[in-house]
C-alpha positions in Angstrom: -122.1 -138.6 -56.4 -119.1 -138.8 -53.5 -116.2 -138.7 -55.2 -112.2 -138.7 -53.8 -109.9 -136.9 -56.4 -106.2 -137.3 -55.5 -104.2 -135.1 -57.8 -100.5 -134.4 -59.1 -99.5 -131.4 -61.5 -96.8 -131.9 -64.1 -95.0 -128.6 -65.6 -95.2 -128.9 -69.5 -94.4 -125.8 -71.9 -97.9 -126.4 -73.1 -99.6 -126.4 -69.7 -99.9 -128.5 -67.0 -101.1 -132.0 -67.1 -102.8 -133.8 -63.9 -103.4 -137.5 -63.7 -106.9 -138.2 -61.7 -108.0 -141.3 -60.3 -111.9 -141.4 -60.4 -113.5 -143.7 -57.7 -116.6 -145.1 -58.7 -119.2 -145.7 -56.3 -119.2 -149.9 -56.6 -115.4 -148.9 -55.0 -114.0 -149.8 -58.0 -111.0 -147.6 -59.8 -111.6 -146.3 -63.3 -108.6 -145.9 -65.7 -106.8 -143.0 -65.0 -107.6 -139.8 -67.4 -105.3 -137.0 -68.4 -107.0 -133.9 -68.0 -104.6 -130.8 -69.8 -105.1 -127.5 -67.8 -104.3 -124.5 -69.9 -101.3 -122.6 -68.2 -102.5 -119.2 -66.9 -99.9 -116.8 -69.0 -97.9 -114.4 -67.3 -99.7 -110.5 -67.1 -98.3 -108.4 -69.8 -97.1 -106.0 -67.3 -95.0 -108.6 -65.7 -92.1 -108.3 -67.5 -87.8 -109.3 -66.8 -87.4 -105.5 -66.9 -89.8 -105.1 -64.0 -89.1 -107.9 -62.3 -85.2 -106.3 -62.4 -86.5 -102.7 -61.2 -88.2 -104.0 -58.2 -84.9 -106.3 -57.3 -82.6 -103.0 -57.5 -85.3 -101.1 -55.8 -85.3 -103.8 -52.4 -81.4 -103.7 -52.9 -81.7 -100.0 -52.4 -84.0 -100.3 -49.4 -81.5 -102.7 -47.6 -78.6 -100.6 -48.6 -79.7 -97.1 -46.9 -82.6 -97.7 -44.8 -85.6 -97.8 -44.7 -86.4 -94.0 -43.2 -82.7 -93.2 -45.7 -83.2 -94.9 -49.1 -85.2 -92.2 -50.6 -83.4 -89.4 -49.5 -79.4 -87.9 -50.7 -77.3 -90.7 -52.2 -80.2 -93.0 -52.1 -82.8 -90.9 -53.7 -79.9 -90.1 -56.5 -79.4 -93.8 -57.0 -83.4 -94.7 -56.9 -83.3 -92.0 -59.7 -80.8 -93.7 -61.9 -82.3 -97.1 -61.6 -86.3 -95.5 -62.6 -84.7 -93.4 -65.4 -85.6 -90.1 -64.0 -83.7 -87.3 -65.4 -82.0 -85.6 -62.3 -83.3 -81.6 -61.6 -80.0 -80.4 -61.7 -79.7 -81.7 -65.8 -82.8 -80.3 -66.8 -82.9 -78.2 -69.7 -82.9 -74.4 -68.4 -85.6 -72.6 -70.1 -85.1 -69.7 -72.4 -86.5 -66.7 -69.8 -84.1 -68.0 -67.5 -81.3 -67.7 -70.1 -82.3 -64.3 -70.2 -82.5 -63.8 -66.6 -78.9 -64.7 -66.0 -77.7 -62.4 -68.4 -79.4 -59.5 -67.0 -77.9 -60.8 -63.9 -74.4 -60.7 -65.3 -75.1 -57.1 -67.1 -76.4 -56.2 -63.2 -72.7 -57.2 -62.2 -70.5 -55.8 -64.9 -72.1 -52.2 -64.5 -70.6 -51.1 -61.1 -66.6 -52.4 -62.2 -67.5 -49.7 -65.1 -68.9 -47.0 -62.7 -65.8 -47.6 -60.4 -63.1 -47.4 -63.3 -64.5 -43.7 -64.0 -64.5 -42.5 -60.7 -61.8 -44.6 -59.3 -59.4 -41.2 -59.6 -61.5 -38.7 -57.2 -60.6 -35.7 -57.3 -58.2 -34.0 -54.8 -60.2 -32.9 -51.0 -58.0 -30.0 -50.8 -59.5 -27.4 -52.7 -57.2 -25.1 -51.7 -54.1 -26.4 -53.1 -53.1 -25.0 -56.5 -51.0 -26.1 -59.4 -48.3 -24.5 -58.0 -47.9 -26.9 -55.3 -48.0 -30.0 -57.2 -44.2 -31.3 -57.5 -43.2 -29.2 -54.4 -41.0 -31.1 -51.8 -41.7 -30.1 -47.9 -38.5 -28.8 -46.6 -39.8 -28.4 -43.0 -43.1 -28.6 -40.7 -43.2 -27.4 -37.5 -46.4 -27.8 -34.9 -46.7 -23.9 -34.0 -49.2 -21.8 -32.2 -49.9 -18.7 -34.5 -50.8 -15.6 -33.4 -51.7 -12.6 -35.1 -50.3 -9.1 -33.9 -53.5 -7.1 -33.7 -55.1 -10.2 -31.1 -53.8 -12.2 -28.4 -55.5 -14.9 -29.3 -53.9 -18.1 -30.3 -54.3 -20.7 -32.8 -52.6 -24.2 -33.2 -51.6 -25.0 -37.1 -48.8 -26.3 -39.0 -45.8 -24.2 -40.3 -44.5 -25.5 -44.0 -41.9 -24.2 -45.5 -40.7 -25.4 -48.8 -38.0 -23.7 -51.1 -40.3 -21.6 -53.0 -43.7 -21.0 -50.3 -44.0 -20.3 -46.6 -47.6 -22.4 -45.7 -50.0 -22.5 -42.8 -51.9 -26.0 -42.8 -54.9 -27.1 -40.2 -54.0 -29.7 -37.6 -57.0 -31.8 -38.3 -57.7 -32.0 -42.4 -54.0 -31.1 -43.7 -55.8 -28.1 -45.4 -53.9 -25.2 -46.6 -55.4 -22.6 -44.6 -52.8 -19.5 -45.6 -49.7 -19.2 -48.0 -47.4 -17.1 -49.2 -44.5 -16.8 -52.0 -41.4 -17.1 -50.6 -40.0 -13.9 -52.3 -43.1 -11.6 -50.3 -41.2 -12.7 -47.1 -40.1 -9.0 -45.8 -38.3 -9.9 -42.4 -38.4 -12.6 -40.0 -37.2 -11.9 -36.5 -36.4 -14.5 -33.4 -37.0 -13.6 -30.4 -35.5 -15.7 -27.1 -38.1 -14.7 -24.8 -40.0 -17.2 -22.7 -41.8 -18.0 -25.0 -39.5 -18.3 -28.2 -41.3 -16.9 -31.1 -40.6 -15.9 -34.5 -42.1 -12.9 -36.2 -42.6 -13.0 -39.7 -44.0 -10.0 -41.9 -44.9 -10.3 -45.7 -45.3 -7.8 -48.7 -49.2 -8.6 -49.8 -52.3 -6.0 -50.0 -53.7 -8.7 -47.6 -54.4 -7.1 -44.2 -54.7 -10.4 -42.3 -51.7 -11.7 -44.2 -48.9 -8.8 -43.6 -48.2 -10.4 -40.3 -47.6 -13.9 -38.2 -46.0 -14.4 -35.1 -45.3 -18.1 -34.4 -44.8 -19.8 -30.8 -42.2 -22.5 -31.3 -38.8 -24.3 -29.6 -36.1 -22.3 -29.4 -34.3 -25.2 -31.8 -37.3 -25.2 -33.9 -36.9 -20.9 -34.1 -33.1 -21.4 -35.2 -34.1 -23.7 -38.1 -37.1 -22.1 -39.3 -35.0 -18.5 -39.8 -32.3 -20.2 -41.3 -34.5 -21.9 -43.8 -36.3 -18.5 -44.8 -33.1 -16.6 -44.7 
């Protein structure tokens, strides 16, 4: 049978409601008929909490970008709004409790190492107790020069109220030394070059004798301060 519907929908809480208007074939209208549609109930996964996710999610899209929004502040934010715990606040397992603190014993060792050997002993193992205390009185840069060679050797000259010291140019050793009280003569000479001859009271054979090249000023003072 041809049949024309024309058709209007109503909203109703119950469902919706649409008023048709039947055509019979004689051309004549029948009374109009309600015919009640159930309404189609919303999916249980459609819920206002979604629905308000997916809002905050597009806001975020049009906020940053759409290559940005996941990404830095974006990405942060996106976590925030889906409830994800951030990496940074997750709980640190035990092990790595552990870790760290091996880490931190790893650290505190050396400071302890260094406190005990933060005193090294003295490089000059030549200098003796005697010389702690002691005050330079003089140094003079000399060329020494023993009497049975000619040859000749640069060194320092220290002399200090109670020693007479020979000392290496390079390290500050204490090559040679001798009490001030074995001091048996010292002798200037004015000669080109001035020199002062020294000799000392010791069983040493290569310490009986020093002949030192210096300034004539340098000469002057040096007697005067072993005199």
């Amino acid at each position: 049978t041809d049949c024309t519907t024309t058709s209007r929908v109503q909203g109703r809480k119950g469902g919706r409601v649409r008023e048709a208007i039947i055509k019979e074939p004689n051309g004549r209208e029948s009374e109009k008929q309600q015919i009640t549609i159930p309404s189609v109930s919303k999916s249980p996964d459609v819920s206002s909490d979604h629905l308000d996710t997916k809002k905050q999610i597009e806001t975020l899209r049009s906020r940053f970008g759409e290559n940005d929004w996941l990404h830095s502040q974006g990405g942060s934010c996106l976590q925030d709004v889906l409830g994800l715990q951030k990496s940074s606040e997750l709980e640190m397992p035990q092990h790595s409790l552990e870790t760290t603190d091996s880490k931190l014993e790893a650290v505190i060792i050396p400071d302890t190492l260094t406190s005990v050997v933060s005193d090294p002993p003295s490089a000059d193992h030549n200098t003796s107790p005697e010389e702690e205390g002691e005050v330079e009185k003089h140094l003079y840069l000399v060329q020494a020069q023993q009497s049975a060679t000619t040859d000749l050797y640069e060194l320092f000259l220290v002399i200090t109220d109670s020693h007479i010291q020979e000392r290496d140019t390079q390290s500050g050793h204490t090559l040679k030394r001798w009490d001030i009280s074995s001091l048996l003569s010292c002798t200037v000479t004015v000669n080109h070059p001035p020199t002062v001859h020294l000799t000392f009271d010791t069983v040493r054979s290569d310490g009986k004798e020093r002949i030192y090249i210096m300034e004539h000023a340098d000469c002057q003072v040096a007697a005067h301060c072993v005199s």
